[in-house]
PDB file of the backbone (N, CA, C, O) and the ligand in Angstrom, with CONECT records:
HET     ZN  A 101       1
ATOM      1  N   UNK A   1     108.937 235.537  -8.310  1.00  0.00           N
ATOM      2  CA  UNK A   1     110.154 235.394  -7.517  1.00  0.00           C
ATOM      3  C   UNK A   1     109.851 234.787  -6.145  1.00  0.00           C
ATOM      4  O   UNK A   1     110.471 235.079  -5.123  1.00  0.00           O
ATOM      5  N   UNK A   2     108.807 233.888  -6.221  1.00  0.00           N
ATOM      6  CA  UNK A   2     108.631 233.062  -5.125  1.00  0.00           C
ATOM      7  C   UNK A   2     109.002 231.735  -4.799  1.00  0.00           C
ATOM      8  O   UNK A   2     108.703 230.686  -5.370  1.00  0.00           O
ATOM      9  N   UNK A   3     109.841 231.978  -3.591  1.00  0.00           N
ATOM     10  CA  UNK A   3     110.440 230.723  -3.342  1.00  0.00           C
ATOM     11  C   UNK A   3     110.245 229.490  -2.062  1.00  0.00           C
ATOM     12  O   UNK A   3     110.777 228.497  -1.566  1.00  0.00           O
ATOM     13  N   UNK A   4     108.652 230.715  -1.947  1.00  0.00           N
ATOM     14  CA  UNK A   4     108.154 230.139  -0.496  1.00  0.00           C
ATOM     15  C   UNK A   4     107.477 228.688  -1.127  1.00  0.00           C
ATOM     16  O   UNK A   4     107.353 228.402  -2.318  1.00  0.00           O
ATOM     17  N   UNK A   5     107.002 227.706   0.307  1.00  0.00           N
ATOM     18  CA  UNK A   5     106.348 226.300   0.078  1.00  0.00           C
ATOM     19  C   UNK A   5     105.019 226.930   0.054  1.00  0.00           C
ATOM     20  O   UNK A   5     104.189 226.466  -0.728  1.00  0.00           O
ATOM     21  N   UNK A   6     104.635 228.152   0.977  1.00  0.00           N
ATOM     22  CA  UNK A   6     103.222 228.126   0.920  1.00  0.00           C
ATOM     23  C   UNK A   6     102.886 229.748   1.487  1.00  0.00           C
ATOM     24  O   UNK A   6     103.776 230.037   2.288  1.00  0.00           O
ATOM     25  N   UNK A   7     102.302 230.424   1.396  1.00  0.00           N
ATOM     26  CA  UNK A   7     101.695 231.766   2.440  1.00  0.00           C
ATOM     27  C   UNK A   7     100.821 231.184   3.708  1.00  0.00           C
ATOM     28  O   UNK A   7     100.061 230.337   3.240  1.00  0.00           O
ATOM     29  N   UNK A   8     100.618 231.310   5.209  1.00  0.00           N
ATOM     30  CA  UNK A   8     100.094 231.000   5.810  1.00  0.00           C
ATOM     31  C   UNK A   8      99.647 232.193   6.620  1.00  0.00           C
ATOM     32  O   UNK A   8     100.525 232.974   6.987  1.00  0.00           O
ATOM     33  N   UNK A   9      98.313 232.444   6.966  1.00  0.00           N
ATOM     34  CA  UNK A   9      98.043 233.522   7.772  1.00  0.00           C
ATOM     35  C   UNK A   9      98.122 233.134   9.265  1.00  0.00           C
ATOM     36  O   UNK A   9      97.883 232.112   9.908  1.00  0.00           O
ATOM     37  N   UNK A  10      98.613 234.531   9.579  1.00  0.00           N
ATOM     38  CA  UNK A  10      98.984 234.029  11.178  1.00  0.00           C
ATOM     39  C   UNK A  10      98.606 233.312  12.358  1.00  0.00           C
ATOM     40  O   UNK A  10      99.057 232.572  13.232  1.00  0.00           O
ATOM     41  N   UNK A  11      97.114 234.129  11.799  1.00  0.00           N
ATOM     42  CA  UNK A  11      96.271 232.875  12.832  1.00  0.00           C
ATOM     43  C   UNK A  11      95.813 231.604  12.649  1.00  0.00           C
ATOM     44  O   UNK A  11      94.784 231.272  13.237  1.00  0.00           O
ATOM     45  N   UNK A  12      96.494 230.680  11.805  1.00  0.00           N
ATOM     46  CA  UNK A  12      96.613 229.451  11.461  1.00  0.00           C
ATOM     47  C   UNK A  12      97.694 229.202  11.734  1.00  0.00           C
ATOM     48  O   UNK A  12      98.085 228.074  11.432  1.00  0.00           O
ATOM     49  N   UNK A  13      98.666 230.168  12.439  1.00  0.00           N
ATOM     50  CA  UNK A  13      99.874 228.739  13.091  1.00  0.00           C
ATOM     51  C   UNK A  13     100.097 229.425  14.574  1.00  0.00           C
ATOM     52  O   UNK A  13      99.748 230.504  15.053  1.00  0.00           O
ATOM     53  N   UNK A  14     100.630 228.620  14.934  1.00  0.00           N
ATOM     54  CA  UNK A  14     100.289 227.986  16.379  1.00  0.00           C
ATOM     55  C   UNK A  14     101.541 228.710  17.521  1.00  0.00           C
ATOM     56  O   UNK A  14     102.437 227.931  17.848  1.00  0.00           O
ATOM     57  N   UNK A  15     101.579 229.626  17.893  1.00  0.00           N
ATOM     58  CA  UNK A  15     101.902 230.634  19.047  1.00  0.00           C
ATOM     59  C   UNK A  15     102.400 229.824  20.616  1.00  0.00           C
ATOM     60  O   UNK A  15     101.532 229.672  21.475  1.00  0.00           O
ATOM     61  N   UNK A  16     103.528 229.446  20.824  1.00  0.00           N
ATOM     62  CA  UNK A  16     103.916 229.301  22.164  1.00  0.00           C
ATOM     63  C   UNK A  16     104.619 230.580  22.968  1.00  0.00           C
ATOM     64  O   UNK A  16     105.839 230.688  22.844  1.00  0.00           O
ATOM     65  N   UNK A  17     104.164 231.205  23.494  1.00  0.00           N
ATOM     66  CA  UNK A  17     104.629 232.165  24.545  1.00  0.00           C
ATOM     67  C   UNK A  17     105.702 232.190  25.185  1.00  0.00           C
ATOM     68  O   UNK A  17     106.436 233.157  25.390  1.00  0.00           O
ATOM     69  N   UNK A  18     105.885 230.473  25.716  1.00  0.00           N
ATOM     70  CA  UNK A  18     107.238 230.282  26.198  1.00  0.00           C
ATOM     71  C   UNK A  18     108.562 230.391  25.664  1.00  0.00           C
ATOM     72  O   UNK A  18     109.530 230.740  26.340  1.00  0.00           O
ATOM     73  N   UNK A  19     108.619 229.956  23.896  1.00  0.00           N
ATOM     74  CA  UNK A  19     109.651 230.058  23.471  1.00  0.00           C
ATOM     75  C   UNK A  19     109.187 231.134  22.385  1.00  0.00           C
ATOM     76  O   UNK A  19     109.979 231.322  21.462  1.00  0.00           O
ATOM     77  N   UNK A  20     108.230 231.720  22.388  1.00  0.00           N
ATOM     78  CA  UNK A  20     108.011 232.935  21.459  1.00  0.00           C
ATOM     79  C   UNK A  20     107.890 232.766  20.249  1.00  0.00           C
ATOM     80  O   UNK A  20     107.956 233.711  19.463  1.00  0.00           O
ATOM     81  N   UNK A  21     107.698 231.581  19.893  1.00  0.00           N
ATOM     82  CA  UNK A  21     107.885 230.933  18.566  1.00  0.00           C
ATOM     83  C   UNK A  21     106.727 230.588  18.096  1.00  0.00           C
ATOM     84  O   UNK A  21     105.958 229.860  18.724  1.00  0.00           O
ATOM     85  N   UNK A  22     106.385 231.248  16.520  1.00  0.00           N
ATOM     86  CA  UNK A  22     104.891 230.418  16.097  1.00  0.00           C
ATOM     87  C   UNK A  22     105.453 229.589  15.116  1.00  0.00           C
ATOM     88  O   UNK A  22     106.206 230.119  14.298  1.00  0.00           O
ATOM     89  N   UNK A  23     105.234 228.413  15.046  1.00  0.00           N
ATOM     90  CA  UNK A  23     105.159 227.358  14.203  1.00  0.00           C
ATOM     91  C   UNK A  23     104.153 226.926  13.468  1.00  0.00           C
ATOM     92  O   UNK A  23     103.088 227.467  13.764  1.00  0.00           O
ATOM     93  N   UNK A  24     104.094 226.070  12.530  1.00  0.00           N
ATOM     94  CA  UNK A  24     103.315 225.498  11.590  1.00  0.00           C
ATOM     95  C   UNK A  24     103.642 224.285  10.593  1.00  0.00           C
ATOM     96  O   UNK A  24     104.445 224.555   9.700  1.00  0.00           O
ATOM     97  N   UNK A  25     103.151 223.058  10.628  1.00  0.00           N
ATOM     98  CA  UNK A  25     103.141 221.989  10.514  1.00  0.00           C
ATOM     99  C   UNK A  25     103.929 221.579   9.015  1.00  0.00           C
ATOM    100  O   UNK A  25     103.140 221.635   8.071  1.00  0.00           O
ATOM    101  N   UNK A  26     105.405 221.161   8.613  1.00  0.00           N
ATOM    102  CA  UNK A  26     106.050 221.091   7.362  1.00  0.00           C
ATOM    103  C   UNK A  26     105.614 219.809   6.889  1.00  0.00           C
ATOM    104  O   UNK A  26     105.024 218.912   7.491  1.00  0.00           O
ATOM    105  N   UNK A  27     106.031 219.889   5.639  1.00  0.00           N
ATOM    106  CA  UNK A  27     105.197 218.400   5.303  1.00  0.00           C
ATOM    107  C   UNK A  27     106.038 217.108   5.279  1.00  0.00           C
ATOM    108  O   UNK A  27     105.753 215.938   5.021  1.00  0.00           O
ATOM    109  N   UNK A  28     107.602 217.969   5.775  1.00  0.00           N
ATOM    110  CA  UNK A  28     108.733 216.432   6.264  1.00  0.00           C
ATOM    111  C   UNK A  28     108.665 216.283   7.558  1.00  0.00           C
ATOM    112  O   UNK A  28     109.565 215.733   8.193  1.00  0.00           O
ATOM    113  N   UNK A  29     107.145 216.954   8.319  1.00  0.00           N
ATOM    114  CA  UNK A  29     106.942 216.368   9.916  1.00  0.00           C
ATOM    115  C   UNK A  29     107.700 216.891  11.370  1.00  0.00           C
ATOM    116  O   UNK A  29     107.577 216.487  12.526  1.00  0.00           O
ATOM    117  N   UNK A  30     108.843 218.370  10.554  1.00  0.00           N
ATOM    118  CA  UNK A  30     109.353 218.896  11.772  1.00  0.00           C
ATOM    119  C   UNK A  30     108.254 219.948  11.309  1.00  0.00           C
ATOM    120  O   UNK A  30     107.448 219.646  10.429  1.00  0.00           O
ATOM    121  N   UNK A  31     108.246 221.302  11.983  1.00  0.00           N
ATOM    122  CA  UNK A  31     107.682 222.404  11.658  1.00  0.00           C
ATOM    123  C   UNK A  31     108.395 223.429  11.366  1.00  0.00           C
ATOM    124  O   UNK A  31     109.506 223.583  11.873  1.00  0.00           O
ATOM    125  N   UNK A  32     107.707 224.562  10.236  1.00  0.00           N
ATOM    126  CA  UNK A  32     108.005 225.726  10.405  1.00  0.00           C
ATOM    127  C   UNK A  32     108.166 226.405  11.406  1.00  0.00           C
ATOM    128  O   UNK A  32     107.663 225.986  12.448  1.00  0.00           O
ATOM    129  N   UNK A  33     108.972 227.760  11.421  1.00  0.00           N
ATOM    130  CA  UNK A  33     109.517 228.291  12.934  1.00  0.00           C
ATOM    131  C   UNK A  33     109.395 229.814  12.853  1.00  0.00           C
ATOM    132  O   UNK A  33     109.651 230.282  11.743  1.00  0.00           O
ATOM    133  N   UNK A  34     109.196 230.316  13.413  1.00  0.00           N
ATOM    134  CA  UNK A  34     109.886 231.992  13.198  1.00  0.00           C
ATOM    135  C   UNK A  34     109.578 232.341  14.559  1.00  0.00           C
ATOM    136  O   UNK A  34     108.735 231.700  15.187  1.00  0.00           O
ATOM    137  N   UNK A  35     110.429 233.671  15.244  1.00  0.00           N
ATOM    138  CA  UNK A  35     110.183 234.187  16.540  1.00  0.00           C
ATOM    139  C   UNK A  35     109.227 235.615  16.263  1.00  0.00           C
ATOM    140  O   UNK A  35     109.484 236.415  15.364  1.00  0.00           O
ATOM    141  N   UNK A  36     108.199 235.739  17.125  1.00  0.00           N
ATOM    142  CA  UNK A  36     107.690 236.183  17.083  1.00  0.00           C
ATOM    143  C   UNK A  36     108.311 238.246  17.269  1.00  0.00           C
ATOM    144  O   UNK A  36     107.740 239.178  16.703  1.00  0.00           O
ATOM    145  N   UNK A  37     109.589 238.382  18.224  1.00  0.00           N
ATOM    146  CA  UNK A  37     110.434 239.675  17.898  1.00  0.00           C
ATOM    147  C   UNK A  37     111.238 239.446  16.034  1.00  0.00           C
ATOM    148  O   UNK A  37     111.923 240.301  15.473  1.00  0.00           O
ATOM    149  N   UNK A  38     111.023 238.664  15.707  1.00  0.00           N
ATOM    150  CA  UNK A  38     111.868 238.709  13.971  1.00  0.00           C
ATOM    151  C   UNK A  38     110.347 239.160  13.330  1.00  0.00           C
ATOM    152  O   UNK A  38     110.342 240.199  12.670  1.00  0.00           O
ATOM    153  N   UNK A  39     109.179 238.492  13.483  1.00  0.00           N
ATOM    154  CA  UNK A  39     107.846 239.311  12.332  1.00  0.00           C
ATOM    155  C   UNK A  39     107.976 240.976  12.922  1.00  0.00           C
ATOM    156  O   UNK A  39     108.133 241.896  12.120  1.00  0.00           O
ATOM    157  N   UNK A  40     107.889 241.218  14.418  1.00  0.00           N
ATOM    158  CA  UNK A  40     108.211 242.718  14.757  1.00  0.00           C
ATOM    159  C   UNK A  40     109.189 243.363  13.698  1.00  0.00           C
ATOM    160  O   UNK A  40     108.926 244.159  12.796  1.00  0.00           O
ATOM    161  N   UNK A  41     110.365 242.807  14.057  1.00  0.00           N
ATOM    162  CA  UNK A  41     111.369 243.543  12.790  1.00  0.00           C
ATOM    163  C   UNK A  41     110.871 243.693  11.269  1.00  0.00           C
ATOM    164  O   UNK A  41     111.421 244.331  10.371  1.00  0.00           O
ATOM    165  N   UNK A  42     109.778 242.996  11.217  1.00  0.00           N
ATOM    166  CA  UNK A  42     109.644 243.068   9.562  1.00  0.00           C
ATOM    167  C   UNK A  42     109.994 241.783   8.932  1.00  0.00           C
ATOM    168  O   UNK A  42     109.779 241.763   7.720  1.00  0.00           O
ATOM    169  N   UNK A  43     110.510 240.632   9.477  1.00  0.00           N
ATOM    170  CA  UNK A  43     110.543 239.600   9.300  1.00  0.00           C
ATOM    171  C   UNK A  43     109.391 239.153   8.822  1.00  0.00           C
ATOM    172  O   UNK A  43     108.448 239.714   9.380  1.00  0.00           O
ATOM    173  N   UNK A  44     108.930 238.037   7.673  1.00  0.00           N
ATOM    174  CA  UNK A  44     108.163 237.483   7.113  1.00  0.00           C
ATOM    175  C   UNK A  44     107.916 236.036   6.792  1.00  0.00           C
ATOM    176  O   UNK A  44     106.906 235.537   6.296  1.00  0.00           O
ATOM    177  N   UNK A  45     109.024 235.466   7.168  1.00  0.00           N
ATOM    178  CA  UNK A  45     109.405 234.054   6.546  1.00  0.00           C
ATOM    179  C   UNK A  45     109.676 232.846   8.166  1.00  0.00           C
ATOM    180  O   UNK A  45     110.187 233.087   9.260  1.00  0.00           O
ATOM    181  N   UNK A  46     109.263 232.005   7.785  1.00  0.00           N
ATOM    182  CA  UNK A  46     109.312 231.031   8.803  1.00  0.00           C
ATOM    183  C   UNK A  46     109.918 229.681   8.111  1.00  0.00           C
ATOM    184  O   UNK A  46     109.385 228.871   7.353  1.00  0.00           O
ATOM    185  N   UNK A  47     111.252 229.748   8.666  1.00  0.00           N
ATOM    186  CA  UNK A  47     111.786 228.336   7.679  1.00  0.00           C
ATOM    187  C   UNK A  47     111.820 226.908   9.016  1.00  0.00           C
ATOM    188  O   UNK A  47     111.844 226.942  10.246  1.00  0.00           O
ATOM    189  N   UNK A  48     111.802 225.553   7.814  1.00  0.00           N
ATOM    190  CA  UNK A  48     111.696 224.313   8.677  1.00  0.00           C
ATOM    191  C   UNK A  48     113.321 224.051   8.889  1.00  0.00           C
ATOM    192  O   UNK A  48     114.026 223.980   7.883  1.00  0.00           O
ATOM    193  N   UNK A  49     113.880 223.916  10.142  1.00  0.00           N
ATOM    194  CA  UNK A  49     114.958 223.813  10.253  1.00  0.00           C
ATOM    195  C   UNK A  49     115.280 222.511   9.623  1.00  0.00           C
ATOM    196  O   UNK A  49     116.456 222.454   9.264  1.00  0.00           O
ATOM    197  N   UNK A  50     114.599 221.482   9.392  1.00  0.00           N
ATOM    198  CA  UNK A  50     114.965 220.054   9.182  1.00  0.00           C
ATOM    199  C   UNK A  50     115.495 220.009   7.489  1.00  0.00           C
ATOM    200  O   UNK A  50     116.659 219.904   7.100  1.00  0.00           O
ATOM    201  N   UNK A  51     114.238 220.126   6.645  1.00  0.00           N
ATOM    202  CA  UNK A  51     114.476 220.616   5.269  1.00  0.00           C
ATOM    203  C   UNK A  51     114.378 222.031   5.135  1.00  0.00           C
ATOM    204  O   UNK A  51     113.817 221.824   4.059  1.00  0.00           O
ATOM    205  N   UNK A  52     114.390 222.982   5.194  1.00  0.00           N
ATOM    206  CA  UNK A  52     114.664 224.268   4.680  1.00  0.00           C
ATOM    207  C   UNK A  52     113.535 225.280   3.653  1.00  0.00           C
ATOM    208  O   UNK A  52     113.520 226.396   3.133  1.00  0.00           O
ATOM    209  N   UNK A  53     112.620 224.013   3.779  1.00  0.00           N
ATOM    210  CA  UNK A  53     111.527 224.809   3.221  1.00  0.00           C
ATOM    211  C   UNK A  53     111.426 225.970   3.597  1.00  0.00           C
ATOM    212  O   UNK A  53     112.165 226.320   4.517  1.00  0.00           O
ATOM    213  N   UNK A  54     110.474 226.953   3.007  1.00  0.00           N
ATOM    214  CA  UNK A  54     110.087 228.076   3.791  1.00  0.00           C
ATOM    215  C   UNK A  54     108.563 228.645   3.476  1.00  0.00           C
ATOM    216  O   UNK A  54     108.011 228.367   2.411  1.00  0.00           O
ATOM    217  N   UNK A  55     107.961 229.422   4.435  1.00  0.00           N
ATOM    218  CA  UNK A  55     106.712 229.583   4.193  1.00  0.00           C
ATOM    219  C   UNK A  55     106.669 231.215   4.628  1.00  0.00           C
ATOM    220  O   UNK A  55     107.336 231.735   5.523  1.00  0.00           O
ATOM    221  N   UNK A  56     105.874 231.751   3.902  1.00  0.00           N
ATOM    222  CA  UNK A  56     105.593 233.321   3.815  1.00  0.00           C
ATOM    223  C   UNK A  56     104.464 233.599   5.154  1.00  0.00           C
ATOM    224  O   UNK A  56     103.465 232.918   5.386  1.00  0.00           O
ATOM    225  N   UNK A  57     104.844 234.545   5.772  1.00  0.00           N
ATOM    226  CA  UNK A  57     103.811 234.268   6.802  1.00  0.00           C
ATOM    227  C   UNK A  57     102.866 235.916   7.044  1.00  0.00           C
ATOM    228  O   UNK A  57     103.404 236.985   7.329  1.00  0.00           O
ATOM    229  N   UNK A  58     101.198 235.661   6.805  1.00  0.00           N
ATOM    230  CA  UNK A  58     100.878 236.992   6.358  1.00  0.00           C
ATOM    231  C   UNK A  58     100.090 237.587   7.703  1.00  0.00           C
ATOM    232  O   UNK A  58      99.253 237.149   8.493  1.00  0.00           O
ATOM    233  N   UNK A  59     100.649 238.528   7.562  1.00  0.00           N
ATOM    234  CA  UNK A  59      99.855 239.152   9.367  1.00  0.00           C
ATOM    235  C   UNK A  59     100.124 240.466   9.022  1.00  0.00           C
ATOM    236  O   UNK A  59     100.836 240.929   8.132  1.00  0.00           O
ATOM    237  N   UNK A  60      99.420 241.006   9.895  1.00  0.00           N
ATOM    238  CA  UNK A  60      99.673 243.153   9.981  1.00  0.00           C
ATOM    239  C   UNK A  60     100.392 243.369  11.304  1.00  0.00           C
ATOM    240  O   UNK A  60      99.975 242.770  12.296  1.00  0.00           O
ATOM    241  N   UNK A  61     101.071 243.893  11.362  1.00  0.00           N
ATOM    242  CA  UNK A  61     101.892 244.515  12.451  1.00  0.00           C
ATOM    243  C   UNK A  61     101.269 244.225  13.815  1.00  0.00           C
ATOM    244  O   UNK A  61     101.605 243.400  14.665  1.00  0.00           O
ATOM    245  N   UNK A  62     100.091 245.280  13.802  1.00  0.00           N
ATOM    246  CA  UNK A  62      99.249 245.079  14.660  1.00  0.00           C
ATOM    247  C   UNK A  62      98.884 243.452  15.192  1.00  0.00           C
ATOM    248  O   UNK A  62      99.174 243.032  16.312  1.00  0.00           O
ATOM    249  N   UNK A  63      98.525 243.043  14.642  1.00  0.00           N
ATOM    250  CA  UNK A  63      98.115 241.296  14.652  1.00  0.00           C
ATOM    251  C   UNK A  63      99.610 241.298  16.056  1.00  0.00           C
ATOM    252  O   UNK A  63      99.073 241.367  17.162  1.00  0.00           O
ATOM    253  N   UNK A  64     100.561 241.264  16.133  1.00  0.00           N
ATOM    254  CA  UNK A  64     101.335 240.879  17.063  1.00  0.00           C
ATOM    255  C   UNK A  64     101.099 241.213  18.798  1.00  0.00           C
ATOM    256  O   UNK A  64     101.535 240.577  19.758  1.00  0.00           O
ATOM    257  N   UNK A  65     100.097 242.667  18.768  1.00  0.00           N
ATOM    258  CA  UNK A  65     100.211 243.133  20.241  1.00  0.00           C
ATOM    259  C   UNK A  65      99.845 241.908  21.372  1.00  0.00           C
ATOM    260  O   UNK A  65     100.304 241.705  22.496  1.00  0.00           O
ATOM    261  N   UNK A  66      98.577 241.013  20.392  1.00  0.00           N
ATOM    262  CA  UNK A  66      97.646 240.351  21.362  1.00  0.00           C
ATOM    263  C   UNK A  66      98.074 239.124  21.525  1.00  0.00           C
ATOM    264  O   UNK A  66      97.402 238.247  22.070  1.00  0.00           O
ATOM    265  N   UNK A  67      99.406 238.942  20.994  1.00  0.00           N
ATOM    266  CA  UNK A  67     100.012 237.848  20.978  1.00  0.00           C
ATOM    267  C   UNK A  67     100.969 237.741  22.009  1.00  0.00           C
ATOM    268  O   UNK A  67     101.169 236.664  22.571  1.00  0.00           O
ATOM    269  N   UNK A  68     101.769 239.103  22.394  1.00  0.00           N
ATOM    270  CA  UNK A  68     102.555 239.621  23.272  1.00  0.00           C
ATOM    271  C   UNK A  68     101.792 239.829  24.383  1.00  0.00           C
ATOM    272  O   UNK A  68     102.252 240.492  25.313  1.00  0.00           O
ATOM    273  N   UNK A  69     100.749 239.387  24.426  1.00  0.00           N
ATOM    274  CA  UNK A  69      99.894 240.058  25.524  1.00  0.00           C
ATOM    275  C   UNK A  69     100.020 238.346  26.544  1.00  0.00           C
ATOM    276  O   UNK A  69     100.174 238.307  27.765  1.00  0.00           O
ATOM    277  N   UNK A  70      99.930 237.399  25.843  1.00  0.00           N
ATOM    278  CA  UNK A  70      99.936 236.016  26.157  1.00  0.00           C
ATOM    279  C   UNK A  70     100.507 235.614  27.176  1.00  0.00           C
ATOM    280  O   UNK A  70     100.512 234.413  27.448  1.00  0.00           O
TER     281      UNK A  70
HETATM  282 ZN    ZN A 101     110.509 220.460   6.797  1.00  0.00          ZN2+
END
């Protein structure tokens, strides 16, 4: 029942602080997106706003403190 493009572990995509957003590179050239308070909630998924792909994104809870720390 998978409908993701790909699983990516967290620390392979790319963390801006400013807009709180980790992204990761889609293959129609916009990027994947997700906010970093939506993985807090339990959020998992990072979709490309352009095409709609989506990618599973694998991290532990924990994994977020040191990111918030930024
Ligand atoms: Zn895309």
């Amino acid at each position: 029942m998978s409908n993701y493009y790909d699983q990516i572990e967290i620390e392979d995509m790319t963390y801006d602080p400013v807009t709180q957003l980790f992204t990761y590179p889609c293959p129609c050239g916009d990027k994947f997106q997700v906010f970093i308070d939506d993985l807090k909630d339990g959020e998992d998924v990072a979709v490309c706003p352009s095409c709609s792909l989506m990618i599973q994104v694998i991290f532990d809870e924990e994994d977020l403190d040191e990111y918030y720390e930024k």
